[in-house]
BADRENVEX-934222 format. One record per residue (C-alpha): residue in one letter; x, y, z. Coordinates in steps of 0.02 Angstrom, whole numbers, plus 50000, padded with zeros to 5 digits. Each point is the difference from the previous one (the first is absolute). Layout:
<pts>
{ronu: a, c1: X, c2: Y, c3: Z} $
...
</pts>
This chain:
<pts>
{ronu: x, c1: 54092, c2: 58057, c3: 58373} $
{ronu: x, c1: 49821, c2: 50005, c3: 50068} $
{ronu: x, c1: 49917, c2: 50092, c3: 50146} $
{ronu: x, c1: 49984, c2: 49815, c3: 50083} $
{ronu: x, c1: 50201, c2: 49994, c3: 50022} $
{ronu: x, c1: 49985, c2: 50127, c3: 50122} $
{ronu: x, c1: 49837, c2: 49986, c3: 50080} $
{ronu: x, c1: 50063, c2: 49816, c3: 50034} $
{ronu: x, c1: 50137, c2: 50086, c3: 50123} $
{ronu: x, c1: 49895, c2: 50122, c3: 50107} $
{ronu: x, c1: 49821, c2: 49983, c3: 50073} $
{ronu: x, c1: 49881, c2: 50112, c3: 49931} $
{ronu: x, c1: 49805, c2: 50019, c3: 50035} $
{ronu: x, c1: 49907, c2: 49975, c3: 49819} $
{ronu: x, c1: 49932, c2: 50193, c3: 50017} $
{ronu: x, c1: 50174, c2: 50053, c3: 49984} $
{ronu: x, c1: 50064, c2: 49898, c3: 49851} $
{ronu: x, c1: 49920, c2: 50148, c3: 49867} $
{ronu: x, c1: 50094, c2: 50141, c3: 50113} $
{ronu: x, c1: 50153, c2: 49870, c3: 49970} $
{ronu: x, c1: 50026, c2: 49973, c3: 49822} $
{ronu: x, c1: 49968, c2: 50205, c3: 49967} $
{ronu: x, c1: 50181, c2: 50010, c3: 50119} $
{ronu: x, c1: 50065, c2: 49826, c3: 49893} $
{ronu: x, c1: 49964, c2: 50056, c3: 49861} $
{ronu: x, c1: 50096, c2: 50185, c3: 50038} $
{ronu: x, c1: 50117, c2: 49955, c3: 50095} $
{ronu: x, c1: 50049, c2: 49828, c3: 49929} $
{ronu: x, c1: 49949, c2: 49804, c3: 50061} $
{ronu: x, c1: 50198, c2: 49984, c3: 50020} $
{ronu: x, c1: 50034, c2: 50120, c3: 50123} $
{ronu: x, c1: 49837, c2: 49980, c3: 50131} $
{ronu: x, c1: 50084, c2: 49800, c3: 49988} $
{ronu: x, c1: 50164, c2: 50094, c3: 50038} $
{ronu: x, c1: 49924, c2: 50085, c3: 50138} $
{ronu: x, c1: 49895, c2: 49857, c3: 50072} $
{ronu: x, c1: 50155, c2: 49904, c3: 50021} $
{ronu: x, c1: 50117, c2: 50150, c3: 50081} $
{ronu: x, c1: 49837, c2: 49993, c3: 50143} $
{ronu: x, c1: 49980, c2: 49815, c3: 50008} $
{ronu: x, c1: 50157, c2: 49985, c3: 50040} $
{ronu: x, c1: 49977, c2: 50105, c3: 50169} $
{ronu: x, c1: 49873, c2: 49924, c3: 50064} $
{ronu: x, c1: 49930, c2: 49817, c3: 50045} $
{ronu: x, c1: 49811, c2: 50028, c3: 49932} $
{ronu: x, c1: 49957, c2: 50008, c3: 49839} $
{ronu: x, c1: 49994, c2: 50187, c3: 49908} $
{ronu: x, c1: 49855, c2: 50080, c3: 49991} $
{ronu: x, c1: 49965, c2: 50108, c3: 49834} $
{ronu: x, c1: 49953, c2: 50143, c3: 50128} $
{ronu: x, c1: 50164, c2: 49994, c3: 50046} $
{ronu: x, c1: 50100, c2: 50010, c3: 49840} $
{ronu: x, c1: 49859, c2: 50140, c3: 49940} $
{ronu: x, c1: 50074, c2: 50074, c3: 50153} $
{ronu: x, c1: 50166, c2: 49964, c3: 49969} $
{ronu: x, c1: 49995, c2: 50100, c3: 49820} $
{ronu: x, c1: 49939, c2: 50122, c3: 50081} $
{ronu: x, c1: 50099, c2: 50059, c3: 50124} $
{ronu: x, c1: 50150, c2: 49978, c3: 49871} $
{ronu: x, c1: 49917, c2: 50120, c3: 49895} $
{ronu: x, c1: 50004, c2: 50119, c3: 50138} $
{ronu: x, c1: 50182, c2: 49993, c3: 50041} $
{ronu: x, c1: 50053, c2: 50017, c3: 49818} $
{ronu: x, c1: 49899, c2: 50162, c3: 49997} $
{ronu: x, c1: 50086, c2: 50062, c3: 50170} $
{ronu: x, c1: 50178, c2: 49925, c3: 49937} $
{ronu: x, c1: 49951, c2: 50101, c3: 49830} $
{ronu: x, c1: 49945, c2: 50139, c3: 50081} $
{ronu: x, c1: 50176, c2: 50042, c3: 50105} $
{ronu: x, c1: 50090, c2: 49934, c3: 49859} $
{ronu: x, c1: 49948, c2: 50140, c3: 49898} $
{ronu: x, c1: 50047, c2: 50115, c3: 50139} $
{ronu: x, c1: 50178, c2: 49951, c3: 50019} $
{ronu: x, c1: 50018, c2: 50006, c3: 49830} $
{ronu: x, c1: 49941, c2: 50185, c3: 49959} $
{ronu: x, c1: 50088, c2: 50050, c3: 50162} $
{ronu: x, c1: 50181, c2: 49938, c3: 49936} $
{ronu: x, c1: 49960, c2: 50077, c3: 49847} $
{ronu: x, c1: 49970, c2: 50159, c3: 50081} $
{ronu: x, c1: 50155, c2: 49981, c3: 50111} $
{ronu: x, c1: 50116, c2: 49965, c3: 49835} $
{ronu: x, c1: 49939, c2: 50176, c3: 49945} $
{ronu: x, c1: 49992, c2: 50100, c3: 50121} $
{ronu: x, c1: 50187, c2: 49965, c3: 50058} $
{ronu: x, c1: 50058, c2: 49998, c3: 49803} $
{ronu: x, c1: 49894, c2: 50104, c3: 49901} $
{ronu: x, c1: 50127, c2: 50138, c3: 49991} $
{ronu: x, c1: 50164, c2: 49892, c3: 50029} $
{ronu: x, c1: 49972, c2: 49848, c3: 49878} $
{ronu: x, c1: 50183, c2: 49989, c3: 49991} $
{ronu: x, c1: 50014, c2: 49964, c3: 50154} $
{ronu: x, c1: 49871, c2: 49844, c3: 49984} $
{ronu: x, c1: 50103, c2: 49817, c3: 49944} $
{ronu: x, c1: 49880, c2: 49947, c3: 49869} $
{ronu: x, c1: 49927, c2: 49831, c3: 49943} $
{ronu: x, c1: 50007, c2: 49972, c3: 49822} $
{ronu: x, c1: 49826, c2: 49999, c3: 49994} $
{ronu: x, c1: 49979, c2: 50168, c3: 50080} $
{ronu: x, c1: 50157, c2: 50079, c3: 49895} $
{ronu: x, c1: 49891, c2: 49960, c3: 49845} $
{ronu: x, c1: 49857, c2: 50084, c3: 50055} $
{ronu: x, c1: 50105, c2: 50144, c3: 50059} $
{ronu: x, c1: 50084, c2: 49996, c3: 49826} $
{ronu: x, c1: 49803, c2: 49996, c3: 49906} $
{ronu: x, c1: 49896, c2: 50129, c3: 50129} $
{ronu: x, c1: 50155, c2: 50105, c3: 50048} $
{ronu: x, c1: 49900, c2: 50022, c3: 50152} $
{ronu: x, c1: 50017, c2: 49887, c3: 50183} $
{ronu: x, c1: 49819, c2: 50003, c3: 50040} $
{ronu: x, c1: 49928, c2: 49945, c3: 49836} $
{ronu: x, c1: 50149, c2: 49861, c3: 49995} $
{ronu: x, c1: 49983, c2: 49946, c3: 50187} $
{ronu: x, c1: 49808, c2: 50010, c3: 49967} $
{ronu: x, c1: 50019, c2: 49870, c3: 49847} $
{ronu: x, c1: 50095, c2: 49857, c3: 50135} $
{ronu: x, c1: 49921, c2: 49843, c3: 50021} $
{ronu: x, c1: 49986, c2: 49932, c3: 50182} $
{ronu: x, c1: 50148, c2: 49899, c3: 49981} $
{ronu: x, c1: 50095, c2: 50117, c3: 49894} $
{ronu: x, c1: 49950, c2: 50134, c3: 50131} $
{ronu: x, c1: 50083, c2: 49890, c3: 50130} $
{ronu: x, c1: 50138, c2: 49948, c3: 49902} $
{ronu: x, c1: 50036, c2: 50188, c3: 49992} $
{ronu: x, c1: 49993, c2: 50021, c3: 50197} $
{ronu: x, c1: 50119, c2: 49852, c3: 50032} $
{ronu: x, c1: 50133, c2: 50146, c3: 49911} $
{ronu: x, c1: 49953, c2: 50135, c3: 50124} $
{ronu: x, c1: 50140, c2: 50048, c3: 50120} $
{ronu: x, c1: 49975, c2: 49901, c3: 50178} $
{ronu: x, c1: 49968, c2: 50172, c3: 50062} $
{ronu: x, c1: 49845, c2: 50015, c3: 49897} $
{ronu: x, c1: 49923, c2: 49835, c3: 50035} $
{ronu: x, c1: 50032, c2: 50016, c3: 50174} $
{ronu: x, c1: 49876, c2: 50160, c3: 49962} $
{ronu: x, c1: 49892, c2: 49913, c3: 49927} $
{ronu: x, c1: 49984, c2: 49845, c3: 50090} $
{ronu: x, c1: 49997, c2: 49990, c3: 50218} $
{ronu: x, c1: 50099, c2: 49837, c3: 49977} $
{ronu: x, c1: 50155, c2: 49937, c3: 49937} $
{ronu: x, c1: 49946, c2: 49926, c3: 49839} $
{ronu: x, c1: 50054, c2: 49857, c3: 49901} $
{ronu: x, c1: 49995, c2: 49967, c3: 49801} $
{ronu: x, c1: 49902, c2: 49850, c3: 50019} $
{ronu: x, c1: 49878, c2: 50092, c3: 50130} $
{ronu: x, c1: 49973, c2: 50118, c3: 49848} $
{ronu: x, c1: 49998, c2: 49851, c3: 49855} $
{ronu: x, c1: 49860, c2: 49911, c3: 50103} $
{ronu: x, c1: 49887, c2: 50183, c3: 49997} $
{ronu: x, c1: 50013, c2: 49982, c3: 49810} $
{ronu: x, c1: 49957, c2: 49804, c3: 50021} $
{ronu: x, c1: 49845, c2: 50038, c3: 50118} $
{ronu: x, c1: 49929, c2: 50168, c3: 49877} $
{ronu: x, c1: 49999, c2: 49864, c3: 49843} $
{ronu: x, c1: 49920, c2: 49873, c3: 50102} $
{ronu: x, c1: 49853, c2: 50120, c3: 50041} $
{ronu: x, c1: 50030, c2: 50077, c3: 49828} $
{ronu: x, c1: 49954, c2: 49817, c3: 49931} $
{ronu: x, c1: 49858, c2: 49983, c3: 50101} $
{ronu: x, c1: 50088, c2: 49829, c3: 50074} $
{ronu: x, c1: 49935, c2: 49917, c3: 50177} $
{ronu: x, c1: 50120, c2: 50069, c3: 50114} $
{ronu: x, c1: 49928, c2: 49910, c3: 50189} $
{ronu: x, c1: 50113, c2: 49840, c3: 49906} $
{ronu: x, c1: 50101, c2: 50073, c3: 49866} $
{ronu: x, c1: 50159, c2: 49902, c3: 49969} $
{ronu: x, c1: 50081, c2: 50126, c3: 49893} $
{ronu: x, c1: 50016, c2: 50159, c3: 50103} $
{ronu: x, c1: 50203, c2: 50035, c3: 50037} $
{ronu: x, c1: 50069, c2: 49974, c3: 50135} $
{ronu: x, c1: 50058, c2: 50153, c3: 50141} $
{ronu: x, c1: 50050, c2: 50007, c3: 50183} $
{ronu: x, c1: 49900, c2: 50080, c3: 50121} $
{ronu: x, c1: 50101, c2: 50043, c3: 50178} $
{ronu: x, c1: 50116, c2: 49830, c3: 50012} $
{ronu: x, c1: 49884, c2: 49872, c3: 49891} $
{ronu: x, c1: 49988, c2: 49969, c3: 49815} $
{ronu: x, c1: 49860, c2: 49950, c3: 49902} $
{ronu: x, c1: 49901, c2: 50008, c3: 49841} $
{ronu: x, c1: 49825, c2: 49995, c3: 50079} $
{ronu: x, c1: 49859, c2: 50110, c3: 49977} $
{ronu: x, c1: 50017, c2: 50073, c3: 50192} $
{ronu: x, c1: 50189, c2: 50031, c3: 49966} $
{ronu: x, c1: 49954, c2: 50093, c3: 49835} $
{ronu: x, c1: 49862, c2: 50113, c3: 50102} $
{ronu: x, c1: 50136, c2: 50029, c3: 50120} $
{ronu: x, c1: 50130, c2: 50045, c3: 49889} $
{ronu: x, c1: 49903, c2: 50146, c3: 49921} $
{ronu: x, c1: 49947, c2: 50052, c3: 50170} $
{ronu: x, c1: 50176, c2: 50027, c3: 50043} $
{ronu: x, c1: 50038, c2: 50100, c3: 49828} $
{ronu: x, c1: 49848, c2: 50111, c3: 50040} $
{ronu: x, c1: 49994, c2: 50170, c3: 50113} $
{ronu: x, c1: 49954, c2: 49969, c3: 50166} $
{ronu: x, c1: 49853, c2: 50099, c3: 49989} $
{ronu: x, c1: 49932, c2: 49882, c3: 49842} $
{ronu: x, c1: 50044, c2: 49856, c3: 50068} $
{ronu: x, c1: 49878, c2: 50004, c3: 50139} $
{ronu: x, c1: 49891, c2: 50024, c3: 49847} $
{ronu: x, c1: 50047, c2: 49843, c3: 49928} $
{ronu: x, c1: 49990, c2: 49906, c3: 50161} $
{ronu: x, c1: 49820, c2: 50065, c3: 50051} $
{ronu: x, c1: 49927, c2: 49951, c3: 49820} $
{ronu: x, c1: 50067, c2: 49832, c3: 50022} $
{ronu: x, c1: 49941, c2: 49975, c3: 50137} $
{ronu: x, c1: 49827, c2: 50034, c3: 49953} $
{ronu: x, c1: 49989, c2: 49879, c3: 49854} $
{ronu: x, c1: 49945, c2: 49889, c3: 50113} $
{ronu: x, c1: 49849, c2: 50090, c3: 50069} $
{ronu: x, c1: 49855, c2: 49905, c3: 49889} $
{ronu: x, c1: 49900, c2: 50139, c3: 49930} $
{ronu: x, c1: 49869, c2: 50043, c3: 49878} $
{ronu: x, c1: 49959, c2: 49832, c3: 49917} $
{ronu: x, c1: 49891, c2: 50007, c3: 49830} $
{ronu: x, c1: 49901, c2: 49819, c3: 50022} $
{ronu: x, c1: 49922, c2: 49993, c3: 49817} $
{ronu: x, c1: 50175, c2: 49973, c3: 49970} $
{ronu: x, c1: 50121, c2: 49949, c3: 50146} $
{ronu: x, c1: 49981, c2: 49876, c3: 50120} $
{ronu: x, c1: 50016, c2: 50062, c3: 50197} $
{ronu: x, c1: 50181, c2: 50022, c3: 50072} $
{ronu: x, c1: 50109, c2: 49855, c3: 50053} $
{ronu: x, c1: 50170, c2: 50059, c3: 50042} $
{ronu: x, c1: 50134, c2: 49869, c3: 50054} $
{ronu: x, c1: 50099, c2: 50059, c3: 50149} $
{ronu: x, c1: 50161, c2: 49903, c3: 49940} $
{ronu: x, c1: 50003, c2: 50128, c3: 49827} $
{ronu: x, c1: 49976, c2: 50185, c3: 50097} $
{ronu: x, c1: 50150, c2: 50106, c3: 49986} $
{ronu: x, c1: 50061, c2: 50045, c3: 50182} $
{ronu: x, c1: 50102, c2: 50157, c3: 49954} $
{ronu: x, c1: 50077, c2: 50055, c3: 50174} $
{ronu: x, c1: 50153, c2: 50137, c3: 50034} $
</pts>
């Protein structure tokens, strides 16, 4: 496929079309086709390349933020695992995964510390309601904490989340749904209150355009219809 098949979608000023192919070239002719699409089909003129420039941008930005808070629900149930079980392991129903590491390191920290994302889940699905209610301010659901591991491999991946068709799907208040907002909302609700508003803020401020390097992006376009409107 050539640089033409795409350039043939989107209208793009002949300055721009070096700065282009650098981004088509990393990022793949395929998916800035995939992306021109997901914005042509939300609005009645055609796309600009500013606009899907844009578009890859502010992506990148909430994969970062998703990554970032991620990470910090996943050190903070490790740390909860331990610091309730450290000295009572019997007390703890195991995975199998976790027994084995028990069984090798002889030690909960080292073997909790060894836990994939998913395994590290898996492992919190066995903790007493008691315990999750500890964890978590909300009543959570298995599928709520299946879709966290689906979102974390997404971002893992380095996938384009703004119209990803394989994130999992979780309810949020009444409402199911596997869509990017529902997934943002979903870890929201599995985070303290205090990071949360964390979470929220950041968001939110993926939008704001700033600094823009010129010699190598074009200026900021960002469709209304794609902005995550993350409200409590």
């Amino acid at each position: 496929m050539n640089y033409d098949a795409f350039f043939d979608k989107v209208i793009i000023e002949e300055i721009d079309k070096a700065k282009a192919i650098y981004y088509l070239n990393s990022r793949g002719i395929c998916e800035h086709i995939f992306v021109a699409d997901y914005l042509q089909s939300l609005k009645a003129d055609k796309v600009t390349y500013d606009e899907v420039a844009t578009a890859f941008r502010y992506d990148k930005r909430i994969r970062r933020i998703i990554y970032k808070f991620i990470g910090f629900l996943e050190e903070y149930l490790r740390a909860y695992i331990t610091n309730h079980f450290n000295t009572n392991v019997n007390q703890l129903e195991t995975t199998n995964v976790l027994l084995e590491l028990l069984n090798k390191y002889h030690d909960l920290y080292l073997a909790v510390s060894q836990l994939t994302f998913g395994n590290l889940i898996s492992q919190v699905k066995k903790l007493p309601l008691s315990h999750r209610n500890n964890i978590f301010n909300i009543d959570t659901k298995n599928k709520n904490l299946d879709a966290l591991v689906g979102l974390r491999n997404e971002v893992n991946h380095n996938r384009f989340l703004l119209h990803n068709k394989s994130l999992r799907s979780c309810t949020v208040g009444k409402n199911s749904g596997r869509s990017l907002w529902a997934n943002i909302m979903n870890l929201s609700n599995h985070l303290p209150e205090n990071t949360k508003k964390g979470l929220i803020e950041e968001i939110e401020i993926a939008k704001v355009e700033g600094k823009i390097n010129f010699d190598s992006q074009v200026k900021w376009d960002l469709l209304t219809e794609i902005i995550l409107d993350i409200n409590f």
